[in-house]
C-alpha positions as CSV (number, residue, x, y, z in Angstrom):
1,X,-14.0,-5.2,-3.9
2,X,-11.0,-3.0,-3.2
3,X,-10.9,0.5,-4.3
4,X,-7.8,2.5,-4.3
5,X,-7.7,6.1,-4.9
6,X,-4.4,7.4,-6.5
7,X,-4.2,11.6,-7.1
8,X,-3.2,12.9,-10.6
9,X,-4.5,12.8,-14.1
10,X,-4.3,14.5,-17.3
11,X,-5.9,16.0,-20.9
12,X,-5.5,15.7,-24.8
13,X,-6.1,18.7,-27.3
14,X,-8.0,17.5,-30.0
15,X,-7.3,14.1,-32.6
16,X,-6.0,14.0,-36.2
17,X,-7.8,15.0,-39.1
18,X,-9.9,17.5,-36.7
19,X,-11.8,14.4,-35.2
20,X,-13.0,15.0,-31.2
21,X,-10.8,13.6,-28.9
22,X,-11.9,12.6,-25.3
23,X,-9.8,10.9,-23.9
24,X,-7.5,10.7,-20.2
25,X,-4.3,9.4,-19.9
26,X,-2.2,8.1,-17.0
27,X,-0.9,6.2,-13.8
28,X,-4.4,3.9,-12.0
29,X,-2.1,2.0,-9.7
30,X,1.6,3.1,-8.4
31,X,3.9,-0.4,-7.4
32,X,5.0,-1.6,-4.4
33,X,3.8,1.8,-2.5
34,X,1.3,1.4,0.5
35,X,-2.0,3.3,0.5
36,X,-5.0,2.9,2.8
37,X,-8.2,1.7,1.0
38,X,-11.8,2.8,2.3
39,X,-12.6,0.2,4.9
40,X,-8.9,1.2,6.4
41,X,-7.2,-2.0,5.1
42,X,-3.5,-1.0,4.2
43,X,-2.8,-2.6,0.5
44,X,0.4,-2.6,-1.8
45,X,0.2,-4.1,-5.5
46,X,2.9,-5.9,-7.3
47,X,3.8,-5.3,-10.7
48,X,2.0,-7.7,-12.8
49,X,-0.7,-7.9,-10.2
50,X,-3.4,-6.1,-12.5
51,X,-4.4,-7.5,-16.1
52,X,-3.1,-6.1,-19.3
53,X,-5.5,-8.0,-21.6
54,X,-9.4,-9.3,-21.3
55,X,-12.3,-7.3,-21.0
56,X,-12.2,-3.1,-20.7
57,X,-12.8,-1.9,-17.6
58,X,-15.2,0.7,-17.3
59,X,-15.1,4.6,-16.4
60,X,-17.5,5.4,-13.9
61,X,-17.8,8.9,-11.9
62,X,-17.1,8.6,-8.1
63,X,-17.2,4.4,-8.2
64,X,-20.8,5.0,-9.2
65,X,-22.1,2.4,-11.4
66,X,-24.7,4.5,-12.3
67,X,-22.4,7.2,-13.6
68,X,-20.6,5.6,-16.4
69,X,-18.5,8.2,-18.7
70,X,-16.8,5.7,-20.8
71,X,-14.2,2.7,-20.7
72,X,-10.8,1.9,-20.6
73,X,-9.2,1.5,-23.8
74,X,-5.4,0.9,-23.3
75,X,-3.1,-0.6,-20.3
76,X,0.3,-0.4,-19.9
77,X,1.9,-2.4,-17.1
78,X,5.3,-0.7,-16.3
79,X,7.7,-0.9,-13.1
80,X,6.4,1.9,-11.7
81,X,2.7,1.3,-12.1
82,X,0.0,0.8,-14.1
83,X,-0.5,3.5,-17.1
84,X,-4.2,3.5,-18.7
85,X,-5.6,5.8,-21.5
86,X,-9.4,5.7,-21.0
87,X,-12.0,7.1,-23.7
88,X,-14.4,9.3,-22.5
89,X,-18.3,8.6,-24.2
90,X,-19.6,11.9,-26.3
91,X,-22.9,12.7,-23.1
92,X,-23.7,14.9,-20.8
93,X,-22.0,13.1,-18.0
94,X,-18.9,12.6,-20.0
95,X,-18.8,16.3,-20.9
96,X,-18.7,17.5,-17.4
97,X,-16.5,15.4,-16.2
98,X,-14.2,16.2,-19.4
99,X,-14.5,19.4,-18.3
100,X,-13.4,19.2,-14.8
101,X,-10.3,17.0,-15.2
102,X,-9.3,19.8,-18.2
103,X,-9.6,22.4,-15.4
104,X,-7.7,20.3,-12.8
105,X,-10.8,20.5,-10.5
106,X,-10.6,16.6,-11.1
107,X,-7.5,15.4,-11.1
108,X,-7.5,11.9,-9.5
109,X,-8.2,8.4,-10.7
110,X,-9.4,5.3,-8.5
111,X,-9.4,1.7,-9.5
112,X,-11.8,-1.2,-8.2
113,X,-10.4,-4.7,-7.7
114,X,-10.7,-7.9,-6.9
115,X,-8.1,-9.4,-5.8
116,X,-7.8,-13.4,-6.5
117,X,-4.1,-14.1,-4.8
118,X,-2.9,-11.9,-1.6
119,X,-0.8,-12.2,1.5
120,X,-0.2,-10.4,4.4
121,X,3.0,-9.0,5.7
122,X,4.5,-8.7,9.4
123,X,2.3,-4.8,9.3
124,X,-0.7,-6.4,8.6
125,X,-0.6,-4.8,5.1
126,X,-2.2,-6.6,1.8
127,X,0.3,-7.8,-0.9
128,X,-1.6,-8.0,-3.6
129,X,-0.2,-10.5,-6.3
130,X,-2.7,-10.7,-8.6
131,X,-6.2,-9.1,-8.9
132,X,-9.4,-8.6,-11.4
133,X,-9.5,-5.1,-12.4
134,X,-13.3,-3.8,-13.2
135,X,-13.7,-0.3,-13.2
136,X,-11.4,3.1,-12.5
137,X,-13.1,6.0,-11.3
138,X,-12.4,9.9,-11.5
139,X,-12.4,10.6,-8.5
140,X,-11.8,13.8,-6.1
141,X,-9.4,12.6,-3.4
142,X,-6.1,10.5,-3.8
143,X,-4.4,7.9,-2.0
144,X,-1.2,7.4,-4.2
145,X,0.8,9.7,-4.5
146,X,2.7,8.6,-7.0
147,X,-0.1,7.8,-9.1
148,X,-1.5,10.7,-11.4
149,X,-3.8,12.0,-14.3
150,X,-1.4,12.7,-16.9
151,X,-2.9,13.9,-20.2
152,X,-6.5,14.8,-20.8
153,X,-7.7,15.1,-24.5
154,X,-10.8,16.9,-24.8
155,X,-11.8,18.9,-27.8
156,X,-13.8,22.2,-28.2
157,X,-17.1,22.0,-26.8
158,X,-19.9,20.8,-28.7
159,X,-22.5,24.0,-29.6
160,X,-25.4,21.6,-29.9
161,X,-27.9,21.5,-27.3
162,X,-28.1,18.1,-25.2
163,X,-31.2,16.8,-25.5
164,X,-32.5,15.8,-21.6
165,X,-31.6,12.8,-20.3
166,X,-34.6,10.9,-18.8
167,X,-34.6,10.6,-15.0
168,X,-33.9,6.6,-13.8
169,X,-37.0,5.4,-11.4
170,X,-36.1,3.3,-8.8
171,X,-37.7,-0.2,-8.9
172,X,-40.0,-0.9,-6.0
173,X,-40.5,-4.2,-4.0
174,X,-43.6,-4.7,-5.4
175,X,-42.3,-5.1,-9.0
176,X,-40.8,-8.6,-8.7
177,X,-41.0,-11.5,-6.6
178,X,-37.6,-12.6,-7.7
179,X,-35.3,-14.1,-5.0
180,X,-32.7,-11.1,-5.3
181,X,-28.7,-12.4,-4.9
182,X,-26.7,-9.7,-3.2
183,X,-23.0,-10.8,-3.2
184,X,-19.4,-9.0,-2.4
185,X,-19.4,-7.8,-6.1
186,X,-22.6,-6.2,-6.1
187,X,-22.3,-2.4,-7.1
188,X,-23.9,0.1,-5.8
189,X,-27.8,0.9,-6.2
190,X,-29.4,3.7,-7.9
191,X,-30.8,6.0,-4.8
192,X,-31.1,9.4,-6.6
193,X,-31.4,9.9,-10.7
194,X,-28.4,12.0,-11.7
195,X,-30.1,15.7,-12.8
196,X,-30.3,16.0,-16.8
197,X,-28.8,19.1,-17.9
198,X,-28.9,21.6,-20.8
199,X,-26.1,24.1,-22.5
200,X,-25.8,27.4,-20.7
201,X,-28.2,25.9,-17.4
202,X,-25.6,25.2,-14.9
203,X,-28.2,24.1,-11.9
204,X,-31.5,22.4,-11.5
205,X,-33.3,22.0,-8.4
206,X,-33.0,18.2,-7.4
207,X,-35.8,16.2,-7.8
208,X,-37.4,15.1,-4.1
209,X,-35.7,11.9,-2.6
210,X,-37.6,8.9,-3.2
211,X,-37.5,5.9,-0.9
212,X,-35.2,3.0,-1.6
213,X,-36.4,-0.5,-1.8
214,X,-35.5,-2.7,0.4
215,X,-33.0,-4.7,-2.0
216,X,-31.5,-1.4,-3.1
217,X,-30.7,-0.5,0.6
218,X,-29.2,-3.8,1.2
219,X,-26.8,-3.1,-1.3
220,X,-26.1,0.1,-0.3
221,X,-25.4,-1.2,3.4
222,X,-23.8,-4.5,2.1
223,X,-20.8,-2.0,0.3
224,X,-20.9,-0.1,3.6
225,X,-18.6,3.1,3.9
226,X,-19.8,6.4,2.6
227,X,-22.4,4.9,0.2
228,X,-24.4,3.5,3.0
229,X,-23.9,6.8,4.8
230,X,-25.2,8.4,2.2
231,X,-28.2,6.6,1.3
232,X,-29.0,6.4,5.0
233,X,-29.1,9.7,5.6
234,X,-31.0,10.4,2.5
235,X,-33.4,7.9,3.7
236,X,-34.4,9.4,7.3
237,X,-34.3,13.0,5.7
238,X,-37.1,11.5,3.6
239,X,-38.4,9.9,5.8
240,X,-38.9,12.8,8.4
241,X,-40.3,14.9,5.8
242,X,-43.1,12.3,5.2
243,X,-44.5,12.3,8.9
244,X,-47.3,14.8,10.5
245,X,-45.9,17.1,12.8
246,X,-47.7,18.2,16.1
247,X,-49.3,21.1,16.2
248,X,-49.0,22.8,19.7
249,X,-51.8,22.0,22.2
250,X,-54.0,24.9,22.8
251,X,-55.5,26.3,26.2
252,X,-54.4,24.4,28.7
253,X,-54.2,20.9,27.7
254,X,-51.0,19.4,29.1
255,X,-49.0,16.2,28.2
256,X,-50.8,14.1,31.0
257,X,-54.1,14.9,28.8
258,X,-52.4,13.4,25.1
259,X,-50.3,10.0,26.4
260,X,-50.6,8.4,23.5
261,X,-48.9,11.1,21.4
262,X,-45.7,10.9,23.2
263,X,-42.9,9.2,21.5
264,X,-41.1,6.6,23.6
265,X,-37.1,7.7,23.5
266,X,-34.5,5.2,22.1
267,X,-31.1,6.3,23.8
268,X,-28.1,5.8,21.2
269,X,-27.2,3.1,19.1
270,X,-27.8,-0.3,19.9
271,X,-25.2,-1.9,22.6
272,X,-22.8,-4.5,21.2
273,X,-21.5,-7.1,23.3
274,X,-19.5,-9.2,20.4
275,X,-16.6,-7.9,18.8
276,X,-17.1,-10.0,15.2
277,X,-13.0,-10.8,14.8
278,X,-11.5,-13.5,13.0
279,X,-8.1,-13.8,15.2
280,X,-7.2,-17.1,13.2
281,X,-8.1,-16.0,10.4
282,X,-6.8,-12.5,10.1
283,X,-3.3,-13.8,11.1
284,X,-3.2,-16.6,8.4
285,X,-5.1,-14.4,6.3
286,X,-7.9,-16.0,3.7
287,X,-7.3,-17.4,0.3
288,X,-9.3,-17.2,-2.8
289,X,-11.6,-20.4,-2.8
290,X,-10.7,-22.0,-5.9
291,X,-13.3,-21.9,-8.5
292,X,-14.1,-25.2,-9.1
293,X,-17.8,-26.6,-9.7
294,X,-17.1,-29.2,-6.7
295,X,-17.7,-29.2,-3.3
296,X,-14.1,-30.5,-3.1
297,X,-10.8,-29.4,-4.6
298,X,-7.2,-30.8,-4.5
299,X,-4.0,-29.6,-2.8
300,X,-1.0,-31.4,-3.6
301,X,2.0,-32.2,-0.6
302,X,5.5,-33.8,-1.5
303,X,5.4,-37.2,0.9
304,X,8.9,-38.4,-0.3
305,X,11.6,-35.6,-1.6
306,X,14.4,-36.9,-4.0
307,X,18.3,-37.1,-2.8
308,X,21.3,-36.2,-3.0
309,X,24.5,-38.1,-1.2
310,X,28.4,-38.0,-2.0
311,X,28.9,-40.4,-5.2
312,X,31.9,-42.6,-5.2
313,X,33.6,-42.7,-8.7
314,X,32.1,-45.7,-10.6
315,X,29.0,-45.6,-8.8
316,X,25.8,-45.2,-9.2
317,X,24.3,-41.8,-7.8
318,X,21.5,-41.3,-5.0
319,X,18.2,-41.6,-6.8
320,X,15.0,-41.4,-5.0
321,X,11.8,-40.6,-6.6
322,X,9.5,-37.6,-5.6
323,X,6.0,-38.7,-4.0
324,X,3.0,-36.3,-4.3
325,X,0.0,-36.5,-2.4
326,X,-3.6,-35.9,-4.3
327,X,-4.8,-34.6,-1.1
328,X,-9.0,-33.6,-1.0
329,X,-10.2,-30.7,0.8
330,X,-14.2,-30.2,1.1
331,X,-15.5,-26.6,1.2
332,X,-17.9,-25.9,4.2
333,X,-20.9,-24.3,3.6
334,X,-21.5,-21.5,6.4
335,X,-24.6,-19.9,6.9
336,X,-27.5,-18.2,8.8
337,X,-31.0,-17.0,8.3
338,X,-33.6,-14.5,9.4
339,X,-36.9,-13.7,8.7
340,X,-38.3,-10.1,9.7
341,X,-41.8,-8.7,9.1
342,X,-42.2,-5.6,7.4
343,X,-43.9,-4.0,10.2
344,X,-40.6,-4.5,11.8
345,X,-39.3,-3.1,9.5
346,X,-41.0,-0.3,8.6
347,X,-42.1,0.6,12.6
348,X,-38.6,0.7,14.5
349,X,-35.9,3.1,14.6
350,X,-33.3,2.3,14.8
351,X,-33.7,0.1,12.3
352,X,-33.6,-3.0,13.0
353,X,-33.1,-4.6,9.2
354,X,-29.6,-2.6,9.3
355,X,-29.1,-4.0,13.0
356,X,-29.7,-7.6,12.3
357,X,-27.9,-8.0,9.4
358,X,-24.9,-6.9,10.6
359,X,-25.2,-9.1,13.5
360,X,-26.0,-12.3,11.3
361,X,-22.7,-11.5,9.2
362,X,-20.9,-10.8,12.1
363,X,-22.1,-14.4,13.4
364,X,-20.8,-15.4,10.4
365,X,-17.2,-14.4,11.1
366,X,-17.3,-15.9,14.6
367,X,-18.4,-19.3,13.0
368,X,-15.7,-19.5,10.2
369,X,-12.9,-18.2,13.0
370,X,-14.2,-21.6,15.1
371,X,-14.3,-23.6,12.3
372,X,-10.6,-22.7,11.9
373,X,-9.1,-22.4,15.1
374,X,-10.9,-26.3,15.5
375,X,-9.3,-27.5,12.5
376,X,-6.0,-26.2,13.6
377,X,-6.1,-27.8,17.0
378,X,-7.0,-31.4,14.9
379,X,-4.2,-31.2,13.0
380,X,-1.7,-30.5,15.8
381,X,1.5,-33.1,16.4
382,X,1.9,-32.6,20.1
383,X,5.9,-31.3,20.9
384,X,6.2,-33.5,24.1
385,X,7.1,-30.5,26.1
386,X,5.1,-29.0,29.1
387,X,4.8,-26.0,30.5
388,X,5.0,-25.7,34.2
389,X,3.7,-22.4,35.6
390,X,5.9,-21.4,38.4
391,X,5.6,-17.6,39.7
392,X,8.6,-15.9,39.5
393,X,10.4,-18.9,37.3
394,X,9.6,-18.8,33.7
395,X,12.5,-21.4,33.2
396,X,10.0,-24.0,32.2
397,X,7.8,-21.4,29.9
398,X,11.4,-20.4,27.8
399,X,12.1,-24.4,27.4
400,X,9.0,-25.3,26.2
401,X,8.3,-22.8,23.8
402,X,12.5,-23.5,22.5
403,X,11.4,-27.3,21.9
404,X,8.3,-26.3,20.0
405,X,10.4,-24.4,17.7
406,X,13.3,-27.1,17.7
407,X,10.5,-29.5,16.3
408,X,9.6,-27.6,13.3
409,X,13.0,-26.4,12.5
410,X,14.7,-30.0,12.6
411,X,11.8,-31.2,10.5
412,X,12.1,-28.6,8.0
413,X,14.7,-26.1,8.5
414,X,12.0,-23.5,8.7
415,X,11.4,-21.6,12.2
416,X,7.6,-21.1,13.8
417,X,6.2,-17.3,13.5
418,X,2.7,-17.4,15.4
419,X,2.2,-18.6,19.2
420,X,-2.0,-19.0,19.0
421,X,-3.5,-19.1,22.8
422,X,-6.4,-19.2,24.2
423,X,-7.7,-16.3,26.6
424,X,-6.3,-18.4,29.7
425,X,-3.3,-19.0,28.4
426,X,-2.8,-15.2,27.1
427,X,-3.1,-14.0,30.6
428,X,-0.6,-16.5,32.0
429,X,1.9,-15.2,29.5
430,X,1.3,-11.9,30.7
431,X,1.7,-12.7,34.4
432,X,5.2,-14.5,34.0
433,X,7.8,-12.1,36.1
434,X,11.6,-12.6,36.0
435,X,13.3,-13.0,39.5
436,X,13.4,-8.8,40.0
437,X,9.5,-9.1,39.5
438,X,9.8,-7.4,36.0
439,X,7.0,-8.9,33.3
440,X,8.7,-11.4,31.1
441,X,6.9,-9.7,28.4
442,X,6.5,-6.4,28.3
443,X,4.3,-3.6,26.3
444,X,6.4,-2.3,23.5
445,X,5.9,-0.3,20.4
446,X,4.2,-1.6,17.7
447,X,1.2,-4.2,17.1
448,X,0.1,-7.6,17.1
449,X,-3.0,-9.5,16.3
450,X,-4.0,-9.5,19.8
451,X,-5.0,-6.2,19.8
452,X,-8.0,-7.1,17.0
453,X,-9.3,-9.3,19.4
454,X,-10.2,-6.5,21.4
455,X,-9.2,-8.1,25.0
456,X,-9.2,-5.5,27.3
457,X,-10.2,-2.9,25.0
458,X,-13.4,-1.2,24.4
459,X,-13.1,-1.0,20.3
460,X,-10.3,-3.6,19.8
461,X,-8.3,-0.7,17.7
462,X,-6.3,0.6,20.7
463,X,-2.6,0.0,20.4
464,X,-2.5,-3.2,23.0
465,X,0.1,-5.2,25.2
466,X,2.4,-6.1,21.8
467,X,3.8,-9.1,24.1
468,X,6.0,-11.1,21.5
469,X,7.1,-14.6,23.2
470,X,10.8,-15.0,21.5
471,X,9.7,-13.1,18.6
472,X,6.1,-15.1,17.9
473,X,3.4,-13.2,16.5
474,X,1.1,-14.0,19.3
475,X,-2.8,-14.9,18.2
476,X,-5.2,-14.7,21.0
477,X,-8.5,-16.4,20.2
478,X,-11.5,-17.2,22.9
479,X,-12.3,-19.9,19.9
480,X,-10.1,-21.8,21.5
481,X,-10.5,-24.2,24.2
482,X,-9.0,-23.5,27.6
483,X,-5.3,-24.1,27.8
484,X,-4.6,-24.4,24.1
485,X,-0.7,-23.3,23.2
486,X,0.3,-23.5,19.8
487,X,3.6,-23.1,18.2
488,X,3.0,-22.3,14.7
489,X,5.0,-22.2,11.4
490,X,2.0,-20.3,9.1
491,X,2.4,-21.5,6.0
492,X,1.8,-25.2,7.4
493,X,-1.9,-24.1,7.7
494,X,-4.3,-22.8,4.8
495,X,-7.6,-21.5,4.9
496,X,-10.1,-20.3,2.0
497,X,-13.2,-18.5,1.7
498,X,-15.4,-17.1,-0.9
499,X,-18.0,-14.7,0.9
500,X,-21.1,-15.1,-1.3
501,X,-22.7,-12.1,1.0
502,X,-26.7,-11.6,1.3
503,X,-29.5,-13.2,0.0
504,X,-33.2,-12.6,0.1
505,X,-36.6,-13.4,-0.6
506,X,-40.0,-11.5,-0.3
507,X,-42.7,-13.9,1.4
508,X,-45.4,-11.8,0.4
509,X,-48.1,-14.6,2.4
510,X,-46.5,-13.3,6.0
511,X,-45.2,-10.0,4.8
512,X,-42.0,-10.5,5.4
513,X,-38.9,-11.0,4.3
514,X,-36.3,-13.8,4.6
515,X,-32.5,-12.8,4.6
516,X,-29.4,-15.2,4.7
517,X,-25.9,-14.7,4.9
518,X,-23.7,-17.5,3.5
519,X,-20.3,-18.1,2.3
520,X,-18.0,-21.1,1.0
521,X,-15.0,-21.9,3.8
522,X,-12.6,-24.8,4.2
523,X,-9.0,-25.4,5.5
524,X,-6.0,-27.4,5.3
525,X,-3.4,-28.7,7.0
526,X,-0.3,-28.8,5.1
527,X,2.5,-30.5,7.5
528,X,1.6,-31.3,11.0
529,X,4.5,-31.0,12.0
530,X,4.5,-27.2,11.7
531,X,1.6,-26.5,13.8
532,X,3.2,-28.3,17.6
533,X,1.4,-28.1,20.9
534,X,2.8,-27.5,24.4
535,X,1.1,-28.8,27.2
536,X,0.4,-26.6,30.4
537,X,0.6,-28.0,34.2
């Protein structure tokens, strides 16, 4: 789910025939401008990328499900952007939220997509082509600036007193033994009821915090971001509240007399030794899995292309029929499991469930990057060139990597855009000196996908060594076996995923839970041609 936050929005007077109106009016999504989504992915729509017909999305509060205010009751797709007028629901909720856009306080709108068809462009930025569009939000903060709250139509306030709403209670663990499905689309959990209110009794006290269940913090951490933030903090401030405290010793009892009451100190976070990056995959970038009840799909190639010559007068013209391939590919089921107590649970801090879990998905990353990288290296055609390291003489280097390109180009007329490597390789490349001793390829402003893999790096998001052989986006991978060079035309490899996220199951015999983390994955070779191979002596 991608949310984008645009900035402006506006109000509405009152309807014919003295009728309330409640309704907002204006721009969810500016075209073909940039903005920077919550996880920090840079996006841009095209027009036509959002629907204009099918079901309403809904207006939520904040891109909280559980504050829904009303629904979206007309789209308008335009050059500039998408226009919406959404109807605001005659509540409470609805009321103050009326209320603040009239005053400006709110004056933003934010949509939540999906997107179904996407590419990426040299800047690693998102193109989205074409998206499902499930809720808009009013929202605080913007992100487009061309994007705005036009018109807001809100009528004179109703006099009646609101009756109170009743508070939402939080379903615990022990209420269902239902295997509970936790996907990518899952919205986010209730962790605090919102705070019925009356006319004329503008605050309440809130209500004390009560603990999560474990399938509502999973959903919480699964969306990540502030809503995880939030419901973590939430949850240790609770938690904190509900332990003893120590009273102070009295006389002269000392800390060598109570050693059993002394906590045992957990310096900082955990340590992580695995950067979870997808260096094949983030290049190529991941397409929509199609949604077929199969474990296989088709993707048609053209074998044979029809033809055109010179036609002598009185003759008959060049005719050759088209050939398509009906070629199969399988989707790959990836996926990993594990089982923690509730003891475990419960008893460690830092919490291991929030630990493990991200580890597993990260494992999951890894797995789908080797599956791809492996894939790529089976579907090689090997240039015939080698590569012949020489110290000071990259002559053999420069010829190789012009024969690679040679191949694809005389095959196709298209020229290769990634170099993928392996770490050996990379740091070959990076040793290669002309005859003054001056590196062959030098840091320069700018960045490349090597930089994501984190080589050298302590984070992997520190501007890197943008070293671009002959103007190849260069893909360093340590999926890869050693001395793996590959000239790459992009589009001549696909890859698709459908992330089907968390899973889990109470086993209430062991008290424990079982967790999974699974997802749907395949690739394909298009034309072998385009990905060649350089050999390295």
């Amino acid at each position: 789910m991608i949310r984008l936050t645009p900035s402006q929005i506006t109000v509405d007077a009152a309807a014919a025939e003295g009728l309330p109106s409640r309704s907002i009016s204006g721009v969810a999504v500016t075209y073909d401008e940039t903005a920077v989504v919550n996880d920090g992915t840079k996006v841009r729509f095209l027009q036509g990328s959002l629907p204009v017909t099918g079901r309403d999305p809904k207006l939520f509060g904040q891109h909280d499900s559980n504050q829904i205010i009303g629904k979206v009751v007309e789209r308008l797709d335009t050059p500039q952007g998408m226009m919406f007028t959404a109807k605001i629901s005659q509540t409470r909720l609805g009321d103050e939220y009326l209320t603040l856009a009239n005053d400006g306080v709110i004056d933003a709108v934010s949509v939540g997509v999906t997107p179904t068809k996407f590419s990426y462009d040299e800047a690693g930025v998102m193109i989205v082509e074409a998206a499902n569009w499930s809720e808009l939000s009013l929202v605080s903060e913007g992100a487009f600036s061309g994007a705005v709250i036009t018109e807001v139509a809100a009528s004179a306030p109703d006099e009646t007193i609101h009756e109170t709403e009743p508070q939402v209670e939080l379903q615990s663990e022990q209420d269902t033994e239902q295997e509970t499905i936790m996907s990518d689309k899952i919205e986010t959990q209730v962790v605090e009821a919102a705070q019925a209110t009356v006319d004329k009794l503008w605050a309440q006290p809130k209500q004390e915090f009560k603990m999560p269940s474990a399938g509502e913090y999973l959903a919480a951490m699964h969306i990540g971001g502030d809503t995880f933030a939030k419901v973590n903090n939430a949850f240790q401030s609770a938690n904190r509240k509900n332990q003893t405290a120590l009273q102070a010793a009295a006389g002269d009892i000392l800390t060598t007399d109570t050693p059993g009451l002394l906590p045992v100190p957990v310096l900082g976070p955990l340590f992580q030794d695995l950067n979870f990056v997808r260096p094949v995959v983030s290049a190529l970038g991941a397409r929509a899995m199609p949604n077929t009840p199969s474990k296989t799909f088709i993707r048609p190639t053209i074998t044979t292309h029809t033809s055109a010559a010179t036609q002598t007068e009185g003759a008959a013209a060049s005719a050759t029929t088209m050939v398509i391939a009906s070629n199969t590919v399988t989707k790959t089921t990836v996926a990993g499991q594990v089982t923690l107590s509730v003891q475990d649970m419960d008893f460690t801090d830092p919490a291991s469930m929030n630990l493990i879990l991200n580890d597993l998905a990260g494992e999951y990353l890894i797995a789908t990057d080797n599956i791809a990288a492996d894939n790529m290296v089976a579907g090689k055609t090997a240039s015939g060139s080698t590569w012949t390291v020489t110290a000071g003489d990259p002559t053999s280097l420069v010829n190789s990597l012009f024969d690679a390109a040679r191949e694809i180009a005389e095959d196709s007329n298209y020229f290769p855009t990634h170099l993928f490597v392996s770490p050996d390789v990379w740091e070959k490349l990076g040793s290669q000196l002309d005859n003054s001793k001056r590196p062959l390829f030098p840091a320069v402003n700018g960045q490349n996908i090597v930089q994501q893999n984190g080589l050298g790096t302590a984070s992997g998001n520190l501007t890197y060594n943008s070293m671009n052989p002959l103007g190849l986006q260069l893909v360093v991978d340590n999926n890869f076996a050693a001395s793996t060079m590959l000239v790459v035309y992009a589009p001549g490899f696909e890859v698709y995923e459908q992330q089907k996220g968390i899973m889990s199951v109470e086993v209430p015999s062991t008290l424990s839970r079982t967790f999974s983390y699974y997802g749907y994955f395949a690739t394909f070779v298009a034309k072998s041609s385009f990905i060649q191979s350089i050999a390295i002596a």
